[in-house]
BASE-113961 format. One record per residue (C-alpha): residue in one letter; x, y, z. Coordinates in nm, 4 decimals. Example, Ala and Ser with C-alpha at 12.3 -4.5 7.8 and 13.67 -1.06 7.14 Angstrom:
REM BASE-113961
+----+----------+----------+----------+
| aa |        x |        y |        z |
+----+----------+----------+----------+
|  A |   1.2300 |  -0.4500 |   0.7800 |
|  S |   1.3670 |  -0.1060 |   0.7140 |
+----+----------+----------+----------+
//
This chain:
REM BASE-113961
+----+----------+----------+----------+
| aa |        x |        y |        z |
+----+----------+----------+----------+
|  X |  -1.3191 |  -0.1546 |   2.5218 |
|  X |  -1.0301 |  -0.3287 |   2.3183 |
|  X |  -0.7872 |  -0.1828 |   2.1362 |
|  X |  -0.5886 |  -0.4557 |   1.9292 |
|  X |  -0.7038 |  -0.7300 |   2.1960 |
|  X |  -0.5781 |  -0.5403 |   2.4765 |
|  X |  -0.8422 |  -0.3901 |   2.7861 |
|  X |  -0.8368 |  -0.0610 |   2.7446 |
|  X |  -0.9744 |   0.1781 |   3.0790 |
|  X |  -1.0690 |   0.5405 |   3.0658 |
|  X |  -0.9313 |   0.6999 |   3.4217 |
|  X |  -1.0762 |   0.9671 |   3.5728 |
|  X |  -0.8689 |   1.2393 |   3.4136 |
|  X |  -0.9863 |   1.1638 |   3.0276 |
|  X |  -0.7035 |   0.9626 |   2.9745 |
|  X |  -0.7126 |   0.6475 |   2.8277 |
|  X |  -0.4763 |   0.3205 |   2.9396 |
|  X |  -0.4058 |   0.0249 |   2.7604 |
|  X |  -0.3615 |  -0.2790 |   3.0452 |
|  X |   0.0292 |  -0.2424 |   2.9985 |
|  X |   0.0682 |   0.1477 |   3.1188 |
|  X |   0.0703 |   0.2855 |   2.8087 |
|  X |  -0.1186 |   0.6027 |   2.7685 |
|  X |  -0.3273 |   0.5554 |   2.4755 |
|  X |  -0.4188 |   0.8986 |   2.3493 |
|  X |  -0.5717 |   0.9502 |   2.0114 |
|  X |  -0.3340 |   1.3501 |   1.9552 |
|  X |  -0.0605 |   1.0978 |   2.0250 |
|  X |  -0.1597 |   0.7978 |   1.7926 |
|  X |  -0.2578 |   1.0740 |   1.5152 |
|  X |   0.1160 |   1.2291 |   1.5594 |
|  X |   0.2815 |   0.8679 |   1.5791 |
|  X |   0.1311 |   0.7621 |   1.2926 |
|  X |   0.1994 |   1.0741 |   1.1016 |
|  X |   0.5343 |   0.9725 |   1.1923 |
|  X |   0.5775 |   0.6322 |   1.1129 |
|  X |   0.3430 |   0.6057 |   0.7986 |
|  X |   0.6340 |   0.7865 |   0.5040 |
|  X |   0.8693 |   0.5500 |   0.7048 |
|  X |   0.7260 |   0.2737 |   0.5768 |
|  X |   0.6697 |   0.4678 |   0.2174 |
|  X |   1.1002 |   0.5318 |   0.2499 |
|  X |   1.1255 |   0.1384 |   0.2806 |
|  X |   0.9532 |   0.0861 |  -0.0118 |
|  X |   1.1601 |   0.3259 |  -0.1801 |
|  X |   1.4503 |   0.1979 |  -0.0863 |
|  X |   1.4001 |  -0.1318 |  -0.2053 |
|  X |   1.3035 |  -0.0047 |  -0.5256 |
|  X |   1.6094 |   0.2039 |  -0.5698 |
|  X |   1.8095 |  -0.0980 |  -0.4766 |
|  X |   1.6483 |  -0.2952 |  -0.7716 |
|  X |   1.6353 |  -0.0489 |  -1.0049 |
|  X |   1.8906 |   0.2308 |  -0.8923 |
|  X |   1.7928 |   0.6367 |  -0.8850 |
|  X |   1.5558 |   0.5964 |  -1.2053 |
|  X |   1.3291 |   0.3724 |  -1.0266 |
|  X |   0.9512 |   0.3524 |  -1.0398 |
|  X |   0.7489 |   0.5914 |  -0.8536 |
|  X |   0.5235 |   0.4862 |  -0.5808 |
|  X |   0.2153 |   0.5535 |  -0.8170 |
|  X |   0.4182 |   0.3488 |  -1.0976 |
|  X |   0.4231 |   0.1256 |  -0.8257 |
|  X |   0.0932 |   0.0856 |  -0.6868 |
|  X |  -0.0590 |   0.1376 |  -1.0487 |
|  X |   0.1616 |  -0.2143 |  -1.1897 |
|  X |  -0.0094 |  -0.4005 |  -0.8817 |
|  X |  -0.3658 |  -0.2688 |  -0.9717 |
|  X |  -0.3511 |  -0.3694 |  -1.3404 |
|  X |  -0.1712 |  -0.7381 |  -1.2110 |
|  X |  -0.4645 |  -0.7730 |  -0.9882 |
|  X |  -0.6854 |  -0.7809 |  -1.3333 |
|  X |  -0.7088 |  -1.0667 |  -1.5089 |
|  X |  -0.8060 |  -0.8749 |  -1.8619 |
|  X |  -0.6528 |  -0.5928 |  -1.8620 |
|  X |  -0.7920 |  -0.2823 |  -1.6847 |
|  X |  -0.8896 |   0.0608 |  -1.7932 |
|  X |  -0.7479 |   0.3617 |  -1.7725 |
|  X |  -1.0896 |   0.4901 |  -1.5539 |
|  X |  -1.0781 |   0.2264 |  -1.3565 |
|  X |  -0.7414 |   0.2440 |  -1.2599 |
|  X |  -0.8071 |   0.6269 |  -1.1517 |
|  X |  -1.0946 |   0.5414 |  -0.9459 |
|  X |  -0.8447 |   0.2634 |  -0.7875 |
|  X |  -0.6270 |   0.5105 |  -0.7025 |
|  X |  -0.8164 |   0.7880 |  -0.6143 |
|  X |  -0.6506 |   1.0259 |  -0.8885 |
|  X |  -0.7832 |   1.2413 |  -1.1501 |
|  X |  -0.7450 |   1.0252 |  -1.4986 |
|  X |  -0.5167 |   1.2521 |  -1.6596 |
|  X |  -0.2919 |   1.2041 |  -1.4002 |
|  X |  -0.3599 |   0.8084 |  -1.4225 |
|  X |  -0.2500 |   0.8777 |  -1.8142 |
|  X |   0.0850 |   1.0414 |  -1.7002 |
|  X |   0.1835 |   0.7651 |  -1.5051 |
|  X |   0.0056 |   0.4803 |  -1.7530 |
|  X |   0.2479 |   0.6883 |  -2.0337 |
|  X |   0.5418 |   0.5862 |  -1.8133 |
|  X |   0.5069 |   0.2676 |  -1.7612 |
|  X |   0.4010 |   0.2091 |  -2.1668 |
|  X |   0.7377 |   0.4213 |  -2.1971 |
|  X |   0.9461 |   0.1993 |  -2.0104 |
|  X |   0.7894 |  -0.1486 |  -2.1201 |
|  X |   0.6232 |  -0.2218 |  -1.8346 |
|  X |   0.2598 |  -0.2022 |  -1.9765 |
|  X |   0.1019 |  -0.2382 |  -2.3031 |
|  X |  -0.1793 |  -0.0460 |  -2.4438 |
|  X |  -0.4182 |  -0.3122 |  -2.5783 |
|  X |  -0.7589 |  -0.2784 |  -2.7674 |
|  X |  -1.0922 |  -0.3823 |  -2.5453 |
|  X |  -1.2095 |  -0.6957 |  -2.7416 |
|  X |  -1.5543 |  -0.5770 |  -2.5862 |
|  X |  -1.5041 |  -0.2680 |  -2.7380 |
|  X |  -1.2747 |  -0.1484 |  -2.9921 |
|  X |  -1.3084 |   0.2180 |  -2.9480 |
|  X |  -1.1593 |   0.1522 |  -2.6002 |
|  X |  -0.8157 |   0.0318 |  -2.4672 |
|  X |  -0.7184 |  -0.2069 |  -2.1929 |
|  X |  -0.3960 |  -0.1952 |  -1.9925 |
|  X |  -0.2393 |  -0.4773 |  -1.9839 |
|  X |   0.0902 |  -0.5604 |  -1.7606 |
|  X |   0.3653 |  -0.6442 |  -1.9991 |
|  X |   0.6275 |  -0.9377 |  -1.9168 |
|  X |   0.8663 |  -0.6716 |  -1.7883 |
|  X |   0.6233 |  -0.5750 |  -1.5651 |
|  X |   0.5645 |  -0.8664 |  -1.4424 |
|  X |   0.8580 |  -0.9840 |  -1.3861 |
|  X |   0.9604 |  -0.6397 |  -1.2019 |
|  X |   0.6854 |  -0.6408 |  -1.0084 |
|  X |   0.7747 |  -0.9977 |  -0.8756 |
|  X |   1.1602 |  -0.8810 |  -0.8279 |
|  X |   1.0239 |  -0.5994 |  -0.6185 |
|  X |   0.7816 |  -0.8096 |  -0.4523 |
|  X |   1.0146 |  -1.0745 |  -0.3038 |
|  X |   1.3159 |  -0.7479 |  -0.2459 |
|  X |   1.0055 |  -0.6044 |  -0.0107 |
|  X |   0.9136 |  -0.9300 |   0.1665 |
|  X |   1.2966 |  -0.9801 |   0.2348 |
|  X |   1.3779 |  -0.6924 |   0.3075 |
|  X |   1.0296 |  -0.6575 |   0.5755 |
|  X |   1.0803 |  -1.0092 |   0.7106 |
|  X |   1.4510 |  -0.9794 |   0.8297 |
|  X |   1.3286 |  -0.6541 |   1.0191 |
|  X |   1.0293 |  -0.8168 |   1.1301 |
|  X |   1.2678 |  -1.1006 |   1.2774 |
|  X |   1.4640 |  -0.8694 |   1.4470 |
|  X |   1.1652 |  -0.8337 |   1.6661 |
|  X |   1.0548 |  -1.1246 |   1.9596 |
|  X |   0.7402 |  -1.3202 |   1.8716 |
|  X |   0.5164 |  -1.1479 |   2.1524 |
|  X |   0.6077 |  -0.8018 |   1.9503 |
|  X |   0.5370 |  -0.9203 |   1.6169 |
|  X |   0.2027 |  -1.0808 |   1.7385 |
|  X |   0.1177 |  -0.7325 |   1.8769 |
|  X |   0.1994 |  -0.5475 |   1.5745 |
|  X |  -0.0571 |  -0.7915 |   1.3653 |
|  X |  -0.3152 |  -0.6865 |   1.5659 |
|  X |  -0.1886 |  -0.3281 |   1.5403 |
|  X |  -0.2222 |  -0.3843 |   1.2054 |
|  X |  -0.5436 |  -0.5098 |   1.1387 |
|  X |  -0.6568 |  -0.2101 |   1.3690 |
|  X |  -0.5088 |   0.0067 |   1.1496 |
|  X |  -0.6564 |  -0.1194 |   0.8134 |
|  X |  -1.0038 |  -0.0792 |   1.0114 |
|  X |  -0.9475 |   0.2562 |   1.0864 |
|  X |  -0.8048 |   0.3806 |   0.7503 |
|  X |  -1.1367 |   0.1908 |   0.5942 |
|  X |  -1.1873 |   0.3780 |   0.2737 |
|  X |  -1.5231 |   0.6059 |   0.3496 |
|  X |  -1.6353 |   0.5449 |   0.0261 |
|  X |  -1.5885 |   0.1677 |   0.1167 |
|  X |  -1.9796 |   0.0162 |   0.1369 |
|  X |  -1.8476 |  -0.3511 |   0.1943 |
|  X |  -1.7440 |  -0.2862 |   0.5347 |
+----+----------+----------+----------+
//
């Protein structure tokens, strides 16, 4: 079996070994990745709060200024729930926000009238760029830190990762 292109050998007592003598057992993956996933949420607040200081965007703000970005007309309001796997009132809340601080616009569906599009405001945009760049700096000087062989095992690691935390509801793959 491989586990992000390594051999992997199950030994006689039900554990499992990676080819480099690392015992690969999945309690101990589940409780290092419980670990290490809100590390990587901290980071992102961190950066955030270094752009924007204490009254910085949420990590929904967040996630929800990338989903409408990603649409090229605008999105709506029930889409963006079902994106995010929240209930749409709480997709309001956070839409309110953003239309609070500037960041998004509310925008009649020229499809539709009776319906609204959100649209990501120049604002947005541009603080989703700042943020974007402050993350990729921030990640690749870290990342650098780390000798080539390491990073190309944690790319692997990574696209092992995304395979595993597939959405269920996923039918693409």
């Amino acid at each position: 079996m491989l586990l992000g292109g390594e051999a992997v050998e199950r030994e006689d007592n039900g554990m499992t070994r990676v080819h480099n003598h690392i015992p690969v057992e999945t309690d101990a993956l589940v409780g290092r990745m419980e670990q290490v996933m809100p590390k990587f949420q901290h980071v992102v607040k961190y950066v955030l709060t270094q752009i924007q200081g204490e009254d910085r965007l949420t990590l929904q703000q967040l996630r929800s200024l990338r989903a409408i970005a990603g649409s090229e007309t605008g999105m709506r309001t029930t889409k963006l729930a079902r994106l995010l796997k929240i209930a749409s009132p709480t997709a309001t809340r956070i839409i309110d926000g953003l239309v609070d601080r500037g960041l998004v616009t509310r925008q009649p569906d020229v499809e539709d009238r009776r319906r609204i599009r959100l649209v990501l405001a120049p604002p947005g945009r541009d603080l989703l760029e700042q943020y974007e760049v402050a993350l990729h700096d921030h990640l690749a000087s870290r990342l650098n830190e780390l000798p080539a062989p390491h990073r190309q095992r944690l790319w692997q690691s990574l696209a092992d990762l995304e395979t595993i935390l597939r959405d269920p509801d996923d039918t693409n793959g």
